[in-house]
N, C-alpha and C positions, 0 to 999 in steps of 0.2 A: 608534649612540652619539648623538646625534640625526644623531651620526655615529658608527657607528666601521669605517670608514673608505673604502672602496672606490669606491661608487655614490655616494658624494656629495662638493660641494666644501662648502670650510671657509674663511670668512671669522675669520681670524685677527688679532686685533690684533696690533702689533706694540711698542707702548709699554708698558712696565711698570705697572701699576698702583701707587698709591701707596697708597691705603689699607690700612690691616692686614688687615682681612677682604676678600680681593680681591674687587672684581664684576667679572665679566669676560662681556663678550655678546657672542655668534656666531654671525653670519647663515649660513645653510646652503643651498644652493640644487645642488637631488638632479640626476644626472645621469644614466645610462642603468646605468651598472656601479659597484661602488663600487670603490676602491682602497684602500677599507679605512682603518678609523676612521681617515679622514686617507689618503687615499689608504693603506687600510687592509689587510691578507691574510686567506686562508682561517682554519678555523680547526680546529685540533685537540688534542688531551691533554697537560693542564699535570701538570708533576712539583711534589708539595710536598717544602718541608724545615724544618727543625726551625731556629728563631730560636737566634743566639747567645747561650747563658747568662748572658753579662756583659752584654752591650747589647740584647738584645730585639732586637736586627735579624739579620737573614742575614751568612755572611762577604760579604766586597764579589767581585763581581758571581759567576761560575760555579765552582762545588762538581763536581769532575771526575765524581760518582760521578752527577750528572745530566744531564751535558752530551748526553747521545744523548737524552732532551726533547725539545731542538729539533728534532726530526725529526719528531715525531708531532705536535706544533704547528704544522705546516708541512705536514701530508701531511692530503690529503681525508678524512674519516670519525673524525677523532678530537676530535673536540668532548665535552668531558665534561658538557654541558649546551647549552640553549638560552635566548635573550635572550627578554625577552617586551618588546612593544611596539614591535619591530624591520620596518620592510616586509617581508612576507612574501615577495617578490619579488626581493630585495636579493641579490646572491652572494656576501653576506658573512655573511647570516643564517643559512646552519650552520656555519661556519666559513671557514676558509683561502682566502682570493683572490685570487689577483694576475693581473694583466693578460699578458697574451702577451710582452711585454719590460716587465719591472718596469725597464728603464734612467730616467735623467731624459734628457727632452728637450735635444737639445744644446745649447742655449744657457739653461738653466738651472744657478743655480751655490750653490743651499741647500738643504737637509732639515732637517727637522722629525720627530722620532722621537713616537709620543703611543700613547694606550690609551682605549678603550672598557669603560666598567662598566653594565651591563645588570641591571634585577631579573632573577632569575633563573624562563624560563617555569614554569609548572604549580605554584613556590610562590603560600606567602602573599606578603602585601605584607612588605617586608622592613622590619623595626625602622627607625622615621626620625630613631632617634636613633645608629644607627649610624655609624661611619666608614672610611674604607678609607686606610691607610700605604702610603706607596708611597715605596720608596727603591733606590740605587744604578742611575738613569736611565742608560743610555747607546744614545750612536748611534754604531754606526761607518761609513765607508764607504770602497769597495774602489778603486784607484786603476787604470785602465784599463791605461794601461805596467807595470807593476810588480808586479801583484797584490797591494799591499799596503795594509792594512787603517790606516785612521785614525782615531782618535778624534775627535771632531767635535762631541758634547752628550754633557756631564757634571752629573747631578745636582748634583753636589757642588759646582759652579760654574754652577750655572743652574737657575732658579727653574720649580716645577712648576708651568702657570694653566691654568685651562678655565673650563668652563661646564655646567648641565642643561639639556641639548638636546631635543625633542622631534625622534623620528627619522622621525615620520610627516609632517612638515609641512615642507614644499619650504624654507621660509626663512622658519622661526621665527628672534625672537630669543630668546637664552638664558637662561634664569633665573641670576641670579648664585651663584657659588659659593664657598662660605669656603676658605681654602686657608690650612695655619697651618707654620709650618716648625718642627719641633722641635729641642730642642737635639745631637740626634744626626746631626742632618743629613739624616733623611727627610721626609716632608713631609705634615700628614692632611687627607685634603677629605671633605666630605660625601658619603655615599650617596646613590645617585639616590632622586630623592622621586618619588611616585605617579606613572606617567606621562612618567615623565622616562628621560633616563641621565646619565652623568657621560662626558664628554670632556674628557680632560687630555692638555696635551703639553709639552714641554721649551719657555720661550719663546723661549730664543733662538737662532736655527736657526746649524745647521752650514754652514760656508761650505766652497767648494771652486772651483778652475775651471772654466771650461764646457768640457764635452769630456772631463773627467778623472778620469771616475770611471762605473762600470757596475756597483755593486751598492749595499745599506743594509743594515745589521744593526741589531738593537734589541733589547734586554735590560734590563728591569723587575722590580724583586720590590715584591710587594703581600701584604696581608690583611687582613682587616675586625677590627673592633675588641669585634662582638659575635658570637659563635659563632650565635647563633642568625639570621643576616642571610644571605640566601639571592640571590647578587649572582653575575653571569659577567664575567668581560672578559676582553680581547684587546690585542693591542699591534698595530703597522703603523710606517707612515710615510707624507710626503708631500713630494713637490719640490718646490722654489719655484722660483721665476726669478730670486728675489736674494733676499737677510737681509732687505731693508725693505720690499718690494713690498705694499704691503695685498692681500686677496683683490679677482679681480673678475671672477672667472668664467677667468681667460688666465691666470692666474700660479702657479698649482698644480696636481699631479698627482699622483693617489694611485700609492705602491709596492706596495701589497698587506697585508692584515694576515694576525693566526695564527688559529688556530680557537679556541674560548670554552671557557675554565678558568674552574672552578667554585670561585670562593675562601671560603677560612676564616680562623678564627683565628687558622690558622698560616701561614708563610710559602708563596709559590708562586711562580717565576722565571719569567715569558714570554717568552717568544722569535720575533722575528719576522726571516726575510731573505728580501730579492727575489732574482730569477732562480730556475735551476731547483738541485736538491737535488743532484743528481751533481756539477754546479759547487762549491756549497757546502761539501761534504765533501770535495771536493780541493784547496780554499784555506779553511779556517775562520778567521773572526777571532780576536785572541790570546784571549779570554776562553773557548775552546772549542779551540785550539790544542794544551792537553795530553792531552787524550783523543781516540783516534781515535773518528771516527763512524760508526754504521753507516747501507750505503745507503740503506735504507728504515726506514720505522718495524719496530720489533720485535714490538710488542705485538699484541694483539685492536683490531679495530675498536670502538668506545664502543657495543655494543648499552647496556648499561644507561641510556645518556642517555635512553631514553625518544623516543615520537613529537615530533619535531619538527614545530613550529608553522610556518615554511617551506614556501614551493610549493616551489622550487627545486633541483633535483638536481644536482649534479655531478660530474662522473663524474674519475674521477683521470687523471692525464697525466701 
């Protein structure tokens, strides 16, 4: 994404922008693994669905007939594309990541839920006049005592910012990004331009106690505005150490992202949760509570993604 999200930190403002066309810059400084756009995850097979009739958006957030998705966005080898201009090196460059305990660090007491937009490898350069909608943002997270899921970042009461990141260069700053909120309540930003990607996240991070909490869920619907715009992302998370902390190399951790959906002009839901999948599907958060999940992905592996531009192999676990 110049993150998205895993092997690098994220120098994140934490003050609102004022301007209508937001510019927002973020210094990025790569570290051995990513955690996925934003302490970001693996990444694998997004389900699309059909925009609401009346409002051109998705119902609000999980459609029951796709909630088992999440499972193949979450599981190795289901990447329905690949990022082009992503480190080849990166374990989030073919998808799905997460760290050996996606937990936050004990005395960390925020998350940040955010997504990764990628040109998409082996196309053209994608139309720069395209734009990508992104609406009904949420983060939940799992309460350690209790098992029970909280809402924590809500689109619909928190504004989408980022930036175009260069995800080759240790700590570029960011090319600024227009970010426009529409009267429905989603929010459109620009396409990554040549060389670029687009990192966006919720700004204003989910608070919680230190200690009190051992998972994240994130759930995203996106799609580009021109059918012909040939773009992938991802969703993740990242902990903080607190709601204000600025980045400084100490005060975030990436949760892991999902694997890379190849978006259109129609709606696509991404899904991202830390820890492992048997946990997940025996506590789902409420947006995925009505349907049972199956344990593993169902489908085929993504042969048709085509060679991936990635050294990196990862093997499932």
């Amino acid at each position: 994404m110049g993150r998205p999200m895993s092997d690098t930190r994220h120098f994140v403002p934490f003050r609102s922008p004022t301007a209508a066309a937001r510019l927002i810059c973020v210094l990025e400084q790569s570290v051995s693994a990513w955690l996925l756009p934003l302490g970001l995850i693996g990444i694998i097979a997004i389900s699309t669905r059909s925009a609401d009739a009346a409002s051109g958006r998705p119902d609000a957030i999980a459609s029951v007939g796709l909630a088992s998705s999440v499972i193949e966005q979450n599981s190795i080898g289901y990447s329905q594309a690949y990022p082009a201009g992503a480190p080849k090196t990166s374990s989030w460059c073919n998808g799905a990541s997460k760290p050996e305990n996606g937990e936050p660090p004990a005395d960390f007491t925020a998350v940040t839920g955010m997504a990764s937009i990628f040109p998409k490898f082996g196309a053209a350069t994608p139309n720069k006049n395209g734009k990508i909608l992104v609406a009904n943002g949420k983060t939940y997270v799992r309460l350690r005592a209790t098992k029970e899921w909280i809402l924590v970042q809500d689109q619909t009461e928190n504004e989408i910012v980022g930036g175009h990141f260069d995800a080759m260069v240790p700590k570029n700053a960011a090319l600024p990004m227009k970010v426009a909120v529409q009267t429905d309540g989603g929010t459109l930003v620009d396409g990554p331009p040549p060389g670029r990607n687009d990192l966006i996240w919720l700004e204003r991070r989910g608070s919680f106690a230190a200690g009190a909490v051992d998972s994240v869920y994130v759930q995203i619907d996106m799609k580009t505005t021109d059918p012909e715009m040939k773009v992938v992302a991802n969703v993740g998370a990242d902990w903080w150490r607190s709601s204000d902390l600025p980045h400084n190399g100490a005060n975030n951790r990436g949760a892991g992202n999902s694997n890379w959906v190849e978006l259109s002009a129609d709606w696509s839901t991404l899904y991202f949760f830390s820890g492992s999948t048997a946990q997940f599907v025996a506590d789902p958060p409420p947006p995925l509570a009505e349907s049972p999940l199956p344990a593993s992905a169902a489908g085929a592996q993504r042969t048709t993604a085509g060679a991936s531009p990635c050294l990196r192999t990862l093997a499932p676990r």
